[in-house]
DSSP file (Angstrom, degrees, kcal/mol; ACC not computed):
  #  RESIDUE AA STRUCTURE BP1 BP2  ACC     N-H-->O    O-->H-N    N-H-->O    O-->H-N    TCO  KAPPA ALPHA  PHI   PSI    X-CA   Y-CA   Z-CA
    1    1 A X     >        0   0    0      0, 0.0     4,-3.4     0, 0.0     3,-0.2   0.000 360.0 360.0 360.0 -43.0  147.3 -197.8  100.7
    2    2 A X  H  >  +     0   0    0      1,-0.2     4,-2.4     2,-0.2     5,-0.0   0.775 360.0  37.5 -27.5 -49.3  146.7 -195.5  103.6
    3    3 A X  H  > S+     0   0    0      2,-0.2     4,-1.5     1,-0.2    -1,-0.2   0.678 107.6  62.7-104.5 -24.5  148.8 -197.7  106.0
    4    4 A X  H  > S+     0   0    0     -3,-0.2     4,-3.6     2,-0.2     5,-0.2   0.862 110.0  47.4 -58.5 -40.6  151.3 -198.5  103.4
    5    5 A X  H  X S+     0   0    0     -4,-3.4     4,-4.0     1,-0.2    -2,-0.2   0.991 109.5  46.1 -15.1 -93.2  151.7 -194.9  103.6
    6    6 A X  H  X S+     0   0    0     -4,-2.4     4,-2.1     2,-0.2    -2,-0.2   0.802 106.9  62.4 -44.1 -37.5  151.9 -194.5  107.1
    7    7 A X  H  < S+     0   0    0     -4,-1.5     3,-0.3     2,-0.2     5,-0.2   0.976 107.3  46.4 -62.6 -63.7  154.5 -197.5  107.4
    8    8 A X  H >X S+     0   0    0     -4,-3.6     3,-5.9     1,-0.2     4,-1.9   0.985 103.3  51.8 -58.5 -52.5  156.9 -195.8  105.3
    9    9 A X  H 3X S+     0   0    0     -4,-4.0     4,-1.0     1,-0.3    -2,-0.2   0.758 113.0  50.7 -64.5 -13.7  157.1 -192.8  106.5
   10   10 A X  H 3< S+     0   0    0     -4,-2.1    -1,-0.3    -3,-0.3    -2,-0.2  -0.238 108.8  48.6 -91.5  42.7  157.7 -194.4  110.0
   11   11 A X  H <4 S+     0   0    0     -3,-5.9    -2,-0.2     3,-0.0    -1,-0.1   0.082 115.5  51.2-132.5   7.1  160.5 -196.7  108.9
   12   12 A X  H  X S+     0   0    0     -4,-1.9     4,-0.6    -5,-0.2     5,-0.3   0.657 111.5  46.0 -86.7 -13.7  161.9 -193.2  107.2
   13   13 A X  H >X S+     0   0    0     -4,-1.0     4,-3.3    -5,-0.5     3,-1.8   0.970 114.0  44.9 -88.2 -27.2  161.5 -191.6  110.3
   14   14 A X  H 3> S+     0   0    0      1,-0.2     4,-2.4     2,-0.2     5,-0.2   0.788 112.4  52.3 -42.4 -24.3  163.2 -194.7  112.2
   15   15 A X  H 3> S+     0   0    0      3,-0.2     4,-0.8     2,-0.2    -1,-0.2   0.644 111.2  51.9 -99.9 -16.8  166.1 -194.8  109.4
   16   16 A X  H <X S+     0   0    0     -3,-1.8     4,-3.1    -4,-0.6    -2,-0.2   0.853 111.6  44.7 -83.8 -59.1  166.4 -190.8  110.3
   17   17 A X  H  X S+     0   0    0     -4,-3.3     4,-2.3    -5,-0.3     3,-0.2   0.923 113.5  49.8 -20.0 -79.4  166.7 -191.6  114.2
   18   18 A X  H >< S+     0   0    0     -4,-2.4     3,-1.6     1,-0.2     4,-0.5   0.926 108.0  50.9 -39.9 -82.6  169.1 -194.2  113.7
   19   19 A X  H 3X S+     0   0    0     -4,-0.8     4,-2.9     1,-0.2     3,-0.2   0.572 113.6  45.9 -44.5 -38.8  171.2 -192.4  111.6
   20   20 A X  H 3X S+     0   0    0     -4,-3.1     4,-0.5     1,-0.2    -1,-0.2   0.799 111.1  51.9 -69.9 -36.9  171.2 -189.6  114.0
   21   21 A X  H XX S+     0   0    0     -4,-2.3     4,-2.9    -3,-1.6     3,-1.4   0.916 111.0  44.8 -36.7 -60.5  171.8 -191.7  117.0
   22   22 A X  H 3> S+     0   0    0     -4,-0.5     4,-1.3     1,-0.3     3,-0.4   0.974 111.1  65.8 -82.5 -58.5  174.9 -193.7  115.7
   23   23 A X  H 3< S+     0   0    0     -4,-2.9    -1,-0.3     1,-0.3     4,-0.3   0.412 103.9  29.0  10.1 -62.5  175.8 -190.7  114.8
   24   24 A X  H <X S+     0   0    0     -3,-1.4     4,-1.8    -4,-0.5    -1,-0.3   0.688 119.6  62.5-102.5 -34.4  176.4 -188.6  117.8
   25   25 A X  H  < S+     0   0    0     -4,-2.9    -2,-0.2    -3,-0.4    -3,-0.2   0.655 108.2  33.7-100.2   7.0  177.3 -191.7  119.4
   26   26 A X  T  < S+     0   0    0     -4,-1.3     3,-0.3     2,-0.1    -1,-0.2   0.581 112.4  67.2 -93.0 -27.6  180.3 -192.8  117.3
   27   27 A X  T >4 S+     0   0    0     -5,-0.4     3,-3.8    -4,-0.3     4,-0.4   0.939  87.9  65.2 -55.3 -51.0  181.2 -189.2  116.9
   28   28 A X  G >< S+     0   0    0     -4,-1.8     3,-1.0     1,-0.3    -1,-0.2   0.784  93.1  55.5 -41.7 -39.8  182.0 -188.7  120.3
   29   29 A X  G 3  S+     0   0    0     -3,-0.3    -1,-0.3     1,-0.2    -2,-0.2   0.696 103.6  61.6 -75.2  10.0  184.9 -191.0  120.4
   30   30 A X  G <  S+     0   0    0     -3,-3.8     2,-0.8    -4,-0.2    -1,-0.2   0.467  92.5  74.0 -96.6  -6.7  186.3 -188.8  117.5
   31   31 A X  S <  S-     0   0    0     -3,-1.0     2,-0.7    -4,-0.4    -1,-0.0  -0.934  75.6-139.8-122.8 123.2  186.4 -185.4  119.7
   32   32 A X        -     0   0    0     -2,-0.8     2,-0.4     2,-0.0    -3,-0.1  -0.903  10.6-158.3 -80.2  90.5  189.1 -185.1  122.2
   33   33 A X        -     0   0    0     -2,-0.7     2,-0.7     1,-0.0    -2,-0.0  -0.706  16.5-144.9-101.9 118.7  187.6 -183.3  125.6
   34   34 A X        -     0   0    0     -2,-0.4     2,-0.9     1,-0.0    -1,-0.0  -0.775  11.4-150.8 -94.9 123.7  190.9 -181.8  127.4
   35   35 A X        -     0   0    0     -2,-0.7     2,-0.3     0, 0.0    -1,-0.0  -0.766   8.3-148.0 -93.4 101.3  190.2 -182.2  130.9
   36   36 A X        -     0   0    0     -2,-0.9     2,-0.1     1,-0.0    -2,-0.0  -0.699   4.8-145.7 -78.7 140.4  192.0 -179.5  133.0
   37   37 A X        -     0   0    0     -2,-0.3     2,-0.2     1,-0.1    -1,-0.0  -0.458  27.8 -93.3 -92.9 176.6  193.2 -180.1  136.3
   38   38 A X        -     0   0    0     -2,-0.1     2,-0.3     2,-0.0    -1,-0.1  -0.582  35.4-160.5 -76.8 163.8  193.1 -177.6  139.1
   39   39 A X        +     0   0    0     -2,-0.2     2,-0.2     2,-0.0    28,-0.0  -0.849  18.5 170.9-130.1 146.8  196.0 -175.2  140.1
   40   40 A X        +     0   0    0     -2,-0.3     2,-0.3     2,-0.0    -2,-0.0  -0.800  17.7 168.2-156.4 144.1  197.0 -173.2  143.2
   41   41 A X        -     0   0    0     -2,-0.2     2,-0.2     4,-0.0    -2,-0.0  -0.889  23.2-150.8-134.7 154.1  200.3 -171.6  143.1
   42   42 A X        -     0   0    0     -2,-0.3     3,-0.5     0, 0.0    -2,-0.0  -0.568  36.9-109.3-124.6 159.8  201.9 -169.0  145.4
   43   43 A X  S    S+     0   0    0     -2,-0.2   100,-0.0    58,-0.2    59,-0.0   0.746 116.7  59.1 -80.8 -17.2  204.7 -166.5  143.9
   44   44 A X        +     0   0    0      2,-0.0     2,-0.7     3,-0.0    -1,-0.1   0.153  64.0 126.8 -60.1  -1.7  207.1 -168.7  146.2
   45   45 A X    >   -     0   0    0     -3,-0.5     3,-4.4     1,-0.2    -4,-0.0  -0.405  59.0-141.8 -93.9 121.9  206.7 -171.8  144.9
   46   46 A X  T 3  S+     0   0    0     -2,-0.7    -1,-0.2     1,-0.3    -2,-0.0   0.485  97.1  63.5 -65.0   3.6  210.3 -173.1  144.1
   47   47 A X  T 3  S+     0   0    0      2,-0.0    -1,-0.3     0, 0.0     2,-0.2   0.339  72.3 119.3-111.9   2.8  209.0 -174.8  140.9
   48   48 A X    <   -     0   0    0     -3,-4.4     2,-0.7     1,-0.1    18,-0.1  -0.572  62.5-135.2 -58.5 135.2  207.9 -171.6  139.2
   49   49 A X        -     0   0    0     16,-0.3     2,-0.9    -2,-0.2    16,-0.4  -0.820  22.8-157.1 -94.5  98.4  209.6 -171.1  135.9
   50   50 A X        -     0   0    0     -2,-0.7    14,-0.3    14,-0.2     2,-0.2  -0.650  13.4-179.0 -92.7 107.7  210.7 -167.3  135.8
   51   51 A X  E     -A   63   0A   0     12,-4.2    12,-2.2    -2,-0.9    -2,-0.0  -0.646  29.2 -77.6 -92.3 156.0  211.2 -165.8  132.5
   52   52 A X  E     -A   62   0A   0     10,-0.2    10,-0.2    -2,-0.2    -1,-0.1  -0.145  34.1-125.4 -42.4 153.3  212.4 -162.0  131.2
   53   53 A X        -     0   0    0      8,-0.9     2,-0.3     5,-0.2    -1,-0.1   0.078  54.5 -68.4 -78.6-165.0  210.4 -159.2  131.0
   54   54 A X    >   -     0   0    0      1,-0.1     3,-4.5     8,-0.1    -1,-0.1  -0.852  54.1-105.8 -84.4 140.9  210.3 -157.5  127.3
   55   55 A X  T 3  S+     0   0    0     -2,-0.3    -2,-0.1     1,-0.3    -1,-0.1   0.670 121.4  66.4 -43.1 -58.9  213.8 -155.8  126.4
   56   56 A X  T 3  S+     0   0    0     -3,-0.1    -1,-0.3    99,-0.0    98,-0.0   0.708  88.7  89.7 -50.2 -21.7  212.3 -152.1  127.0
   57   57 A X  S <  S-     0   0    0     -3,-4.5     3,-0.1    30,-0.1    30,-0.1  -0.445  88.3-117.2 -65.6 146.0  212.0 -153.3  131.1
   58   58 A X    >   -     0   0    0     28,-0.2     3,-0.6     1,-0.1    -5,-0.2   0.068  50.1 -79.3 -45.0-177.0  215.0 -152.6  133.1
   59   59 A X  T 3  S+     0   0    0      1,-0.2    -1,-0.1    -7,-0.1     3,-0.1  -0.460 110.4  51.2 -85.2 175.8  216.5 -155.8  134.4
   60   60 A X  T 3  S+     0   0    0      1,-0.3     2,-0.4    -2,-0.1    -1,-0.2   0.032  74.9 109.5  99.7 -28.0  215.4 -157.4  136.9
   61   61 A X    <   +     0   0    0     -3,-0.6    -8,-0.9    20,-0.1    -1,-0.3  -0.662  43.7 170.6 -91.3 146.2  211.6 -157.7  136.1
   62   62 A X  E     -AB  52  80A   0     18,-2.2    18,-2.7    -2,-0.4     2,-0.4  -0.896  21.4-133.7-143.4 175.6  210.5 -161.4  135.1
   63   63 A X  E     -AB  51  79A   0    -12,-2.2   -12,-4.2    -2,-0.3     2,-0.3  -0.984   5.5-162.4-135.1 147.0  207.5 -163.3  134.5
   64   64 A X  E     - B   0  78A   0     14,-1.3    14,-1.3    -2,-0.4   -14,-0.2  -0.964  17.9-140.6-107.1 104.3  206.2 -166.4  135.4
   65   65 A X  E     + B   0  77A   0    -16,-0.4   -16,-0.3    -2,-0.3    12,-0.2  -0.441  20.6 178.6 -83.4 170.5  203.4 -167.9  133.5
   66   66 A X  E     +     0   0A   0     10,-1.6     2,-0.3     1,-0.2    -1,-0.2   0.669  65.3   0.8-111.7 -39.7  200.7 -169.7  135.7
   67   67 A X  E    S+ B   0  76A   0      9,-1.2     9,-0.6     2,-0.0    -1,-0.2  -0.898 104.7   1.4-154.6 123.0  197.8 -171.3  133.6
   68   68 A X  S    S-     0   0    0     -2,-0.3     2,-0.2     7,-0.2     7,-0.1  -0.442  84.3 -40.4 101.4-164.7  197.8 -170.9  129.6
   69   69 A X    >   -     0   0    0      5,-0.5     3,-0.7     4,-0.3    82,-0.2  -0.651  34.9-159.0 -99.0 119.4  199.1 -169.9  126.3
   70   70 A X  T 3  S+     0   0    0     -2,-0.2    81,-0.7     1,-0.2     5,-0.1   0.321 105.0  45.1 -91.5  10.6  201.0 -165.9  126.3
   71   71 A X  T 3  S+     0   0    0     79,-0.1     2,-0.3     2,-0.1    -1,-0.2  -0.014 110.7  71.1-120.0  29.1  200.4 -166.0  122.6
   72   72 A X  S <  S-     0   0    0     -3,-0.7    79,-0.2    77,-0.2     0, 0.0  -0.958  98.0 -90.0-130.5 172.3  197.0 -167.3  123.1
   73   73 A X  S    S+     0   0    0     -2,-0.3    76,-0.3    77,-0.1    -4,-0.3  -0.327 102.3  32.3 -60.7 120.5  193.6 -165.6  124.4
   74   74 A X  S    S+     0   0    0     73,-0.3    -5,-0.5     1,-0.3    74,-0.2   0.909  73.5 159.5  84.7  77.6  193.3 -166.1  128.7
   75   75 A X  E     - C   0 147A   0     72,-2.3    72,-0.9    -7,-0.1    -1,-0.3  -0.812  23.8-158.2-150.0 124.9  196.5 -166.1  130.1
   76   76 A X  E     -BC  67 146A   0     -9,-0.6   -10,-1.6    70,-0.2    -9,-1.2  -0.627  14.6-179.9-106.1 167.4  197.8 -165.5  133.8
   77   77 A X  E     -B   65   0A   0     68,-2.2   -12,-0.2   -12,-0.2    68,-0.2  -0.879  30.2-133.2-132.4 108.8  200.9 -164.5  135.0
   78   78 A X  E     -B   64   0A   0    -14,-1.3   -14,-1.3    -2,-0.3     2,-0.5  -0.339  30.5-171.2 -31.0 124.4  203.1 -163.6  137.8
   79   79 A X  E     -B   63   0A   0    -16,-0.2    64,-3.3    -2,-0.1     2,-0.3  -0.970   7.0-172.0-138.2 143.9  204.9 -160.6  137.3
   80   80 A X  E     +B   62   0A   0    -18,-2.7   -18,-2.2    -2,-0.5    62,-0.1  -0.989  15.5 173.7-162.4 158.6  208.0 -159.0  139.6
   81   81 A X        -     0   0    0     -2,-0.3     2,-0.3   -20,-0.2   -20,-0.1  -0.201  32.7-105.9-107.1 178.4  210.2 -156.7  140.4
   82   82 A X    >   -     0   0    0     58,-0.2     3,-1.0    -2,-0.1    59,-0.2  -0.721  53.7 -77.2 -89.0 148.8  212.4 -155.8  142.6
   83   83 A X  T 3  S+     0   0    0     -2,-0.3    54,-0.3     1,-0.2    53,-0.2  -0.591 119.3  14.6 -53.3 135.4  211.9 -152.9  145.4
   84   84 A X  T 3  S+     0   0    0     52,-1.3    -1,-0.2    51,-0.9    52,-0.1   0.550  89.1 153.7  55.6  36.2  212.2 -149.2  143.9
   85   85 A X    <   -     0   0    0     -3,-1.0    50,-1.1    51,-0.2     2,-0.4  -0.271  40.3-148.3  -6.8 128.4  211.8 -150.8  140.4
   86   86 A X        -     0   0    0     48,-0.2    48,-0.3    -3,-0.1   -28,-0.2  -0.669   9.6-142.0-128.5 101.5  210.3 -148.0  138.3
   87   87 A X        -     0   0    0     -2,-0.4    46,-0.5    46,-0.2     3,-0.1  -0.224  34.5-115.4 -51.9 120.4  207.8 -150.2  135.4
   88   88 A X        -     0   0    0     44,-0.1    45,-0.2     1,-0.1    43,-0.2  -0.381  41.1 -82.3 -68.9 162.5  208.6 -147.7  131.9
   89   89 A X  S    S+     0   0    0     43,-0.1    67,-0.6    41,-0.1     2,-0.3  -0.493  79.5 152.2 -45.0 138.9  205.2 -145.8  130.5
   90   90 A X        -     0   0    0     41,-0.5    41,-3.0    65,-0.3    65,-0.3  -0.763  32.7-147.2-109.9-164.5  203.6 -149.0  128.3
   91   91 A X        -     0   0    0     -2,-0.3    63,-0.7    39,-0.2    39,-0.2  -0.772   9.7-136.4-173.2 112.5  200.2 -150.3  127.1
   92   92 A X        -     0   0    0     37,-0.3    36,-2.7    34,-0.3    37,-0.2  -0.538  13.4-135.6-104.4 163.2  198.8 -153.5  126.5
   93   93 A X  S    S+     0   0    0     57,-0.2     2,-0.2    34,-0.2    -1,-0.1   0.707  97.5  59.8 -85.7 -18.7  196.5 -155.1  123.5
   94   94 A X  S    S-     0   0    0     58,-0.1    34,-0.5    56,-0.1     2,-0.2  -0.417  94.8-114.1-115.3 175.5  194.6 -156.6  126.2
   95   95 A X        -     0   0    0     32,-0.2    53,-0.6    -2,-0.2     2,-0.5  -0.500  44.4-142.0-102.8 175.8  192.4 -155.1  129.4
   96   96 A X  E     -ED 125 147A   0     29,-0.8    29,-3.7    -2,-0.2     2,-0.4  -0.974  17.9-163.5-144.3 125.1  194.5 -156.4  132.5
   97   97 A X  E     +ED 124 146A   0     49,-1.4    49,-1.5    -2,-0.5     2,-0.3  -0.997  23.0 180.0-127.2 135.7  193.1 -157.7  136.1
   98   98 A X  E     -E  123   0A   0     25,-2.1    25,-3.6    -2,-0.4     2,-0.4  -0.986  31.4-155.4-157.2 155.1  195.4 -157.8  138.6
   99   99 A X  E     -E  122   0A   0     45,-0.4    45,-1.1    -2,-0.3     2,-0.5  -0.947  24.4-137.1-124.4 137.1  196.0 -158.7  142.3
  100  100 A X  B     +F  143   0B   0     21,-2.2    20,-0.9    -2,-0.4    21,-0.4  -0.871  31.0 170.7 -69.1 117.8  198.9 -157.0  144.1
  101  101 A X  S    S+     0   0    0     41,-1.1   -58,-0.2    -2,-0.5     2,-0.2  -0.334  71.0  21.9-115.2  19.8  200.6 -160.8  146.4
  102  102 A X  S    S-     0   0    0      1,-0.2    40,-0.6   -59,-0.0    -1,-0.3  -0.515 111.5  -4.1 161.7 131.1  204.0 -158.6  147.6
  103  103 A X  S    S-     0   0    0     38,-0.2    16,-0.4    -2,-0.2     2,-0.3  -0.478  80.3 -76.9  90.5-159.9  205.1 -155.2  148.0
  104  104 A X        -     0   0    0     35,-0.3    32,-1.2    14,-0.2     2,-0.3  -0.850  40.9-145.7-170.4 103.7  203.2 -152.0  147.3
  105  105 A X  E     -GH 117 135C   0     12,-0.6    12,-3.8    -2,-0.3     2,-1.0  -0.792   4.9-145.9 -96.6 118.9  202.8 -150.7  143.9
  106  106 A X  E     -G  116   0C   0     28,-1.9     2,-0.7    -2,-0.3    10,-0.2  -0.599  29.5-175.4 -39.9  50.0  202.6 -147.1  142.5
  107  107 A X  E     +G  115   0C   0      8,-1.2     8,-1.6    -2,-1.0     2,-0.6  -0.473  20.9 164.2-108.9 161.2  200.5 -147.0  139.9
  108  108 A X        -     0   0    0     24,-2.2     2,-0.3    -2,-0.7    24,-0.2  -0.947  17.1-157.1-121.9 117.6  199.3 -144.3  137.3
  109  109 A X    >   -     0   0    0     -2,-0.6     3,-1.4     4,-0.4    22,-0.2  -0.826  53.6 -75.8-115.1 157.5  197.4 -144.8  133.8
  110  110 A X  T 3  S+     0   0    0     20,-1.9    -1,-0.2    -2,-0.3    22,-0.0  -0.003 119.9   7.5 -58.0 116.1  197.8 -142.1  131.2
  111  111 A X  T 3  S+     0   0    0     -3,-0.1     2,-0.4     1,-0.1    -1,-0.3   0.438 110.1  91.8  75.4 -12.9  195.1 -138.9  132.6
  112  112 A X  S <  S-     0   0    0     -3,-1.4    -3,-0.3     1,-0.0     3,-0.1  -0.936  81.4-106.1-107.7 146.2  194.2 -140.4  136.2
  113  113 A X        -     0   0    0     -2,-0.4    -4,-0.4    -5,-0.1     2,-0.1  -0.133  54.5 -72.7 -60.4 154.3  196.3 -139.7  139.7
  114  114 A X        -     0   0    0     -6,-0.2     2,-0.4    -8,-0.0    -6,-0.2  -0.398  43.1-145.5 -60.4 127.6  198.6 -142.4  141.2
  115  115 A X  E     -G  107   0C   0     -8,-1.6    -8,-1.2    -2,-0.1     2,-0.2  -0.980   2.4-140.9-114.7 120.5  197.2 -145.0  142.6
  116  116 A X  E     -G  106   0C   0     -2,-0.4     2,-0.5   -10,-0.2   -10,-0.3  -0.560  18.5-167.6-128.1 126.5  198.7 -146.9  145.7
  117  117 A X  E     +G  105   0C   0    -12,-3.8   -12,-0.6    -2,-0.2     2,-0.4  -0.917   8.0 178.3 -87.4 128.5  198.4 -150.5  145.5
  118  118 A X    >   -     0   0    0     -2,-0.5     3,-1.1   -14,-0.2     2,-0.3  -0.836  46.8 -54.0-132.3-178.3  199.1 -152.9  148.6
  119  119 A X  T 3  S+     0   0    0    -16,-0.4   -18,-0.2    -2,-0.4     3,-0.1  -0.017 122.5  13.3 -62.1 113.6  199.0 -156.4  149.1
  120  120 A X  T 3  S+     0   0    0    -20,-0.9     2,-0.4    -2,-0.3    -1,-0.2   0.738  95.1 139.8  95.6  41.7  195.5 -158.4  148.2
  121  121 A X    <   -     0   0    0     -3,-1.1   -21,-2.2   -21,-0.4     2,-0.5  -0.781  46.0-143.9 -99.0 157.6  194.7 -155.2  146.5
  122  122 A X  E     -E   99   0A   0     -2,-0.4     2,-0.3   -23,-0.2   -23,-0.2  -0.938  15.1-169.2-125.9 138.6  193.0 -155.7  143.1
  123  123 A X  E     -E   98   0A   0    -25,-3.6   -25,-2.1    -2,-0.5     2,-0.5  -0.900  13.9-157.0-117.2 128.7  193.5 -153.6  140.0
  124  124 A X  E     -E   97   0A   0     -2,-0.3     2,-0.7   -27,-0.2   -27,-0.2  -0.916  10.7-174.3-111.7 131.1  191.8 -153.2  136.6
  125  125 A X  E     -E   96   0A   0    -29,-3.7   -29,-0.8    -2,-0.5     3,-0.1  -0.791  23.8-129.7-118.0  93.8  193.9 -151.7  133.6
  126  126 A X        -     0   0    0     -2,-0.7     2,-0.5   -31,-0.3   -34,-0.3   0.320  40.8 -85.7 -14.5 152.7  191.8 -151.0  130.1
  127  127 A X  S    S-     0   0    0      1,-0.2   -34,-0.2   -32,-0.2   -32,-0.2  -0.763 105.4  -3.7 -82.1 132.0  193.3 -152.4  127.0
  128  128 A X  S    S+     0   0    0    -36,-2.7     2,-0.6   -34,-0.5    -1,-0.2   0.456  85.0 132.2  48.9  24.6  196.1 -149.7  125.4
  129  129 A X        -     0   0    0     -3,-0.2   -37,-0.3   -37,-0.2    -1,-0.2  -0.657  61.7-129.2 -82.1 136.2  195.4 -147.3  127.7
  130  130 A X        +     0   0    0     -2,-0.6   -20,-1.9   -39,-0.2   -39,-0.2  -0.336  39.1 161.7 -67.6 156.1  199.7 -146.4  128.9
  131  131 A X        -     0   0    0    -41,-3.0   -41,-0.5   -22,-0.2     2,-0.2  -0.536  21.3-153.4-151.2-145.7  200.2 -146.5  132.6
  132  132 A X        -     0   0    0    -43,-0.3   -24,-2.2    -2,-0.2     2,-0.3  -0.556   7.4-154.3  54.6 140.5  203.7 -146.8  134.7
  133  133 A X        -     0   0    0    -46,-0.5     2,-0.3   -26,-0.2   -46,-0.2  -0.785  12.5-161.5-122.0 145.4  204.4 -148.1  137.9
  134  134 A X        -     0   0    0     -2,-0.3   -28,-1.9   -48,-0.3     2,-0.2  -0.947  22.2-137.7-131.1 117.0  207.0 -147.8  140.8
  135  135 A X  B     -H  105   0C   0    -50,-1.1   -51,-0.9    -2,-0.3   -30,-0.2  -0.617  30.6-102.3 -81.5 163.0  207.4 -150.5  143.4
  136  136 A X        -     0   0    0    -32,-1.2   -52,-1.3    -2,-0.2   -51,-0.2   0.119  28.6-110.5 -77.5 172.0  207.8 -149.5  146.9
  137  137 A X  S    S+     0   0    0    -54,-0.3    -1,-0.1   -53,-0.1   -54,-0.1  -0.031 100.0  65.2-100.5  28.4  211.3 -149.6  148.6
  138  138 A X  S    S-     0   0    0      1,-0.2     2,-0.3   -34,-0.1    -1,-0.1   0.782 105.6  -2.6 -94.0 -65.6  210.5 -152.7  151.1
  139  139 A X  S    S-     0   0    0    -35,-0.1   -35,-0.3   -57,-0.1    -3,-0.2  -0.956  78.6 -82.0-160.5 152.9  210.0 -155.2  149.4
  140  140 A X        -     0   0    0     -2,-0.3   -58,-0.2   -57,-0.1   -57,-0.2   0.012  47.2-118.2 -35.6 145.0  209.8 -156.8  145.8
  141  141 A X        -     0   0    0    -59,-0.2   -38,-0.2   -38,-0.1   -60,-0.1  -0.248  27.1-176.6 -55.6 168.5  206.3 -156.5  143.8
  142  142 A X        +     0   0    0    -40,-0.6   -41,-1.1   -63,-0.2     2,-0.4  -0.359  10.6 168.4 -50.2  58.1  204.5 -159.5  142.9
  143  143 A X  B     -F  100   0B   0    -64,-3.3   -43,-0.2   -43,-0.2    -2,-0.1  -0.915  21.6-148.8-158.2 121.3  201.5 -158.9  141.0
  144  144 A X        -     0   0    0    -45,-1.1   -45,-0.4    -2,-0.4     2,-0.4  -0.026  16.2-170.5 -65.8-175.1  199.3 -161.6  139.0
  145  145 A X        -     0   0    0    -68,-0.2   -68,-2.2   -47,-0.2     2,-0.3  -0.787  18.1-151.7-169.8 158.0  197.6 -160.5  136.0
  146  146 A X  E     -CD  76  97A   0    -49,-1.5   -49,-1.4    -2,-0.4     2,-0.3  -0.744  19.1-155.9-148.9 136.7  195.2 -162.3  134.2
  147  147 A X  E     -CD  75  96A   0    -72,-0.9   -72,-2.3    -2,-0.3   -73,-0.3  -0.960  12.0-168.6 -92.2 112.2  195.4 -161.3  130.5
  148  148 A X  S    S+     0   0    0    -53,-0.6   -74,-0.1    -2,-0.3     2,-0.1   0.919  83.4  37.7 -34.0 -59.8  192.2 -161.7  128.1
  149  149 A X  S    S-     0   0    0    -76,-0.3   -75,-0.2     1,-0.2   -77,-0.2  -0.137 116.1 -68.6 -86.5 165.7  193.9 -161.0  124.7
  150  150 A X        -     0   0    0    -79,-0.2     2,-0.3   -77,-0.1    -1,-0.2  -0.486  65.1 -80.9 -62.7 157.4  197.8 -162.6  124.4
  151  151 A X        +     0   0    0    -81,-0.7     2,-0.2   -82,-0.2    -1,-0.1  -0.708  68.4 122.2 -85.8 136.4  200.0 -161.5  126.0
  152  152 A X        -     0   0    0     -2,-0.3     2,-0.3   -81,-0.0   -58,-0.1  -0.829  25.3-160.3-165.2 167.4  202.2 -158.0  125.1
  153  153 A X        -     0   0    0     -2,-0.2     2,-0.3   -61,-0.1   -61,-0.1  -0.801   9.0-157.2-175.4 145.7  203.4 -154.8  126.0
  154  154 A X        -     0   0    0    -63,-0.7   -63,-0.2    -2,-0.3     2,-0.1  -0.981  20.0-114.2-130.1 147.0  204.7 -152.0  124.3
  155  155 A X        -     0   0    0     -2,-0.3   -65,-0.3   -65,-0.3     2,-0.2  -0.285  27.1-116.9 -28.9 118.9  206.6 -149.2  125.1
  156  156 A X        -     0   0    0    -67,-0.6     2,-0.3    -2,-0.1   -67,-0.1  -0.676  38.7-117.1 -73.0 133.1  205.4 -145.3  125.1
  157  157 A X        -     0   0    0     -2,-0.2     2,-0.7     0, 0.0    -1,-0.0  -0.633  29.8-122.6 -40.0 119.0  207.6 -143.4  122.3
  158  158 A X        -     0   0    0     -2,-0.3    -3,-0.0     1,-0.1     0, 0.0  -0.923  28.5-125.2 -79.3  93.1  209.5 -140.8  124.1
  159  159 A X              0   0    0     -2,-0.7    -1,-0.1     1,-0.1    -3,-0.0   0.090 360.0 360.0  47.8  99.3  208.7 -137.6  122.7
  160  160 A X              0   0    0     -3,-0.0    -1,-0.1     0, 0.0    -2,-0.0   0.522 360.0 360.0-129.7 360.0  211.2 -135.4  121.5
């Protein structure tokens, strides 16, 4: 009786195995692994797709995206101006890292001194803290950003 025992419970643990084998290994073709390639892109690159800024920018300012979603989580961008461009007081949902790739940018966040950005300089911007910008009178800004959150900006309420 002993071994009749033992016998089942190792052809339940065998019948557990299997199941869990076939399992995993039929499942797989049911899950769709998106394979990203790699990217490198330049702000020059004559295939970039340049979009508007949000109505509150002056003209002139555009974006380019570079890798992802701007309504989704993890998104970079090209963003530019023109020279003497002056970027209005805003604030974004998301914390902002960013590399300066043309021109020399003026910036200021809400309660800290102006900060001079020049080319391969790197910048970190909190989430909603307001800031403004001025690009230099030389030549146009460039300057990637990497978003966490989607991508936004809003506008500072003028005060009256």
């Amino acid at each position: 009786m002993n071994n009749t025992l033992k016998y089942s419970q190792l052809k339940v643990v065998i019948l557990i195995l299997t199941f869990f084998a076939s399992f995993s290994f039929f499942g797989q073709g049911d899950t769709e692994e998106v394979k990203e390639t790699s990217l490198v892109r330049t702000h020059m690159d004559k295939d970039l797709q340049w979009g508007p800024c949000p109505s509150f920018m002056p003209e002139g300012c555009t974006i380019s995206v570079l890798h992802g979603d701007p309504a989704k989580n993890n998104v970079d961008v090209f963003f530019k101006v023109p020279a003497n461009y002056v970027i209005p007081e805003h604030w974004h949902s998301s914390v902002e890292r960013m590399i300066l790739v043309s021109g020399e940018l003026h910036v200021t966040y809400e309660g800290e001194e102006e900060q001079i950005m020049k080319v391969g300089s790197y910048a970190f911007g909190p989430a909603t803290k307001p800031h403004t910008a001025k690009c230099g009178d030389k030549d146009p800004c460039v300057l990637f950003i990497g978003f966490e959150e989607p991508l936004d900006a809003f506008p500072m309420v003028l005060k009256e």
